[in-house]
C-alpha positions in Angstrom: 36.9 -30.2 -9.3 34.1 -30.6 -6.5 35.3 -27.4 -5.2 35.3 -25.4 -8.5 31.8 -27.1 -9.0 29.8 -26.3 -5.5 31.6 -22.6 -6.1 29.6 -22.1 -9.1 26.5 -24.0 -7.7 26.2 -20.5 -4.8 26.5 -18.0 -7.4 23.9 -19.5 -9.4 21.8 -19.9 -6.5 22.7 -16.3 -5.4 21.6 -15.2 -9.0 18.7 -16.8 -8.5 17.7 -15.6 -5.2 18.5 -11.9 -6.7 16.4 -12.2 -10.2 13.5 -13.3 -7.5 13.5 -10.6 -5.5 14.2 -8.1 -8.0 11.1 -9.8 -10.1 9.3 -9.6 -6.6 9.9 -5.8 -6.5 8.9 -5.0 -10.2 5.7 -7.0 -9.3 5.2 -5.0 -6.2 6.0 -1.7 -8.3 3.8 -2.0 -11.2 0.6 -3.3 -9.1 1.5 0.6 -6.9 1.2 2.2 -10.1 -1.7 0.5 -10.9 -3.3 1.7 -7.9 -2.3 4.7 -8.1 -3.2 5.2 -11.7 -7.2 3.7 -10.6 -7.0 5.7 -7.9 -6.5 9.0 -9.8 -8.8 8.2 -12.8 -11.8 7.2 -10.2 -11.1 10.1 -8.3 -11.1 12.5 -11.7 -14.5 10.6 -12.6 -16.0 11.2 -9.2 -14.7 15.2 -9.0 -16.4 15.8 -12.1 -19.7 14.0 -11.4 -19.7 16.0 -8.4 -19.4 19.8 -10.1 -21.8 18.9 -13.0 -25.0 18.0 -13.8 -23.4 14.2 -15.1 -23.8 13.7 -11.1 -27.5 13.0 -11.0 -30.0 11.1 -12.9 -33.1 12.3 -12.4 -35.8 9.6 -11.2 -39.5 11.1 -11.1 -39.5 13.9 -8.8 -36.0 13.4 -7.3 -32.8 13.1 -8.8 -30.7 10.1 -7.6 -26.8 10.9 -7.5 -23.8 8.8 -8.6 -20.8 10.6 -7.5 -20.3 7.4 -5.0 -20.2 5.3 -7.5 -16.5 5.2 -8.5 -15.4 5.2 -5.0 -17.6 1.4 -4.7 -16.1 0.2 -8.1 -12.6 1.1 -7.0 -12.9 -0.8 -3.8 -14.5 -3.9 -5.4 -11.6 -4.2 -8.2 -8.5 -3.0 -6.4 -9.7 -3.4 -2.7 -10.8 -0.9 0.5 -7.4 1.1 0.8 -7.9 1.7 -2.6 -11.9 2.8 -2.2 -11.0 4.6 1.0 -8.9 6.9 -0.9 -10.9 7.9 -3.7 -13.7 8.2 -0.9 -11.6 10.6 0.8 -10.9 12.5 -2.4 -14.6 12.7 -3.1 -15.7 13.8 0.6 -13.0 16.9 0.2 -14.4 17.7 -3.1 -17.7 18.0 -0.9 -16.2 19.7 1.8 -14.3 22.1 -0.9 -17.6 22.8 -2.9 -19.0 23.7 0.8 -16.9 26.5 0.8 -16.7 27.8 -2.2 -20.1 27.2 -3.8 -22.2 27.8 -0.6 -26.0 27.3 -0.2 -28.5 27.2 2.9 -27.1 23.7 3.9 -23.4 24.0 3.7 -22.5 24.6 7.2 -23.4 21.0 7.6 -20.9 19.9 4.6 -17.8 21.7 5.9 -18.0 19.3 9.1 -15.3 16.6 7.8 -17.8 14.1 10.0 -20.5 14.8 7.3 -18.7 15.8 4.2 -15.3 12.8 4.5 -16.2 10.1 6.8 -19.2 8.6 5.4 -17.3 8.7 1.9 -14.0 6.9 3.3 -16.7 4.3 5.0 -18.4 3.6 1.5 -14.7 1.8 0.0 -14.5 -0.1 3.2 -18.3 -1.2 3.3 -18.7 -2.1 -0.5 -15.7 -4.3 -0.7 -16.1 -6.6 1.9 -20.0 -7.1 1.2 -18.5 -7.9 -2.4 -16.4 -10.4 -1.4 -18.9 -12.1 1.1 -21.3 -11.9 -1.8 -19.4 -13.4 -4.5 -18.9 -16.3 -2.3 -21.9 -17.2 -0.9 -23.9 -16.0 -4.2 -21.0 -17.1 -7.0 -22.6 -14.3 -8.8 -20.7 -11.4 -10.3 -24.0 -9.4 -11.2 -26.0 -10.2 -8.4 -22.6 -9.4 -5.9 -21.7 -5.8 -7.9 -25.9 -5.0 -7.3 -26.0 -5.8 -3.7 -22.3 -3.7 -3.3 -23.7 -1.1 -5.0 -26.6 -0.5 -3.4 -25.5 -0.9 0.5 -22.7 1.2 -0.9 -25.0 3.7 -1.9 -26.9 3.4 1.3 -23.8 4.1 3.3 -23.4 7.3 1.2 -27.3 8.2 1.8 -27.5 7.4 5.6 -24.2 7.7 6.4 -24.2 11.7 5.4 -27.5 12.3 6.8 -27.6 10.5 10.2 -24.3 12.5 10.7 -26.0 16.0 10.0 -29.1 14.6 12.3 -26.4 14.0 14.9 -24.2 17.1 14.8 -26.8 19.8 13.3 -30.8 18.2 12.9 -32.5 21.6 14.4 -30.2 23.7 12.7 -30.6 22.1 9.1 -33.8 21.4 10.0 -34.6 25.4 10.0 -32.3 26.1 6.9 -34.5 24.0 5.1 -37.7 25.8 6.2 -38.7 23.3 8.9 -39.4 23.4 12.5 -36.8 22.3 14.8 -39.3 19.7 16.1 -39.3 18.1 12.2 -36.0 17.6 11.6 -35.9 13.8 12.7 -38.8 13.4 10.1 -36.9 15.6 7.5 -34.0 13.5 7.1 -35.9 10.3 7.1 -37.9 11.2 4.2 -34.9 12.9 2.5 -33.2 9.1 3.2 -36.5 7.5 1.9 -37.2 9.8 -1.3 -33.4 9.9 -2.3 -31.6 6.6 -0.7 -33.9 4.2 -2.2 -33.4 5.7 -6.0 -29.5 6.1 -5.5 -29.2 2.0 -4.3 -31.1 1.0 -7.2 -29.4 3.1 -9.9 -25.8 2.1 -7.9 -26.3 -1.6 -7.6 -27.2 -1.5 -11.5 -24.2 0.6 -12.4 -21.4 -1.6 -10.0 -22.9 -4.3 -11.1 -22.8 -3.6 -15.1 -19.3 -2.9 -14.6 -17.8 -6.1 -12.5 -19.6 -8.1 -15.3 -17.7 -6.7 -17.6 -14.6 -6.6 -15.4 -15.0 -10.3 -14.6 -15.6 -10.7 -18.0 -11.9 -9.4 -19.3 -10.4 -11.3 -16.3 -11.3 -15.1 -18.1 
């Protein structure tokens, strides 16, 4: 009898161990999907901002752009791997557009130091000033506004100080200015066009982790 019973006390803690694991690697499964599913709909949503006119909202006499924007809200809700990727998928859109759809600055955009790395930096960046933000702030709105607009910033700052680096004179003379300008080129083209992208980004991130947060409770 005691033998009979401890036998059938292991296979019911064997069962158990296997409906735990298996239920361990369904979780595991369907949060991959998940990903993969944000990542691909983020990345479709920041391809077509970045080959229309959807891309920029025009603010006075400059036009601020948004194609970062998906790349921050994917790394706020599902985290930086998740931002770094659809980062990486907008900066080869970039670097593809470069090539194909050519203009007087391209040259600088077919670098993968100016068109991809600043991109992959923006999911990193914006997520973890979300989550330092939301706890020292306990503030969806206010922590999706700041992500956004450093986020942003990267994007602006990020792209430009890398063609100041790597090609300043030459981009500098493509865009009808002396070699000798190009340091204040780029600062005014970060002042004129950074500035309106943060604040239109912070607003955007942060209307959408409201609403996130909102479907969470």
């Amino acid at each position: 009898m005691n033998t009979e019973t401890t036998d059938v006390i292991k296979v019911k803690s064997s069962d158990v161990v296997v409906m735990t694991s298996q239920k361990k690697y369904q979780g595991r499964k369907s949060v991959n999907v998940r990903r993969m599913a944000i990542i691909g709909v983020l990345s479709a949503i920041s391809i077509m901002l970045s080959i229309t006119p959807l891309g920029f909202i025009p603010i006075g006499p400059v036009n601020a752009t948004i194609m970062h924007i998906p790349v921050i809200i994917g790394a706020i809700i599902e985290g930086p791997v998740v931002g770094m990727s659809i980062g990486l998928i907008f900066g080869a859109t970039s670097l593809i557009r470069a090539l194909t759809m050519p203009t007087i600055t391209s040259f600088a955009f077919i670098n993968p130091m100016v068109s991809i790395l600043p991109r992959v930096v923006i999911g990193l960046v914006a997520y973890y000033v979300y989550k330092i933000s939301v706890k020292t702030t306990k503030n969806a709105f206010l922590s999706g506004w700041i992500s956004g607009a450093i986020g942003s910033l990267v994007n602006t700052m990020g792209v430009l100080g890398m063609i100041y680096v790597l090609y300043g004179e030459r981009y500098a003379k493509a865009m009808g200015e002396s070699a000798a300008a190009a340091k204040t080129l780029l600062l005014t083209l970060a002042t004129t066009s950074g500035i309106p992208e943060a604040i239109v980004g912070g607003f955007v991130v942060s209307a959408v982790v409201v609403i996130l947060s909102k479907r969470k409770k």
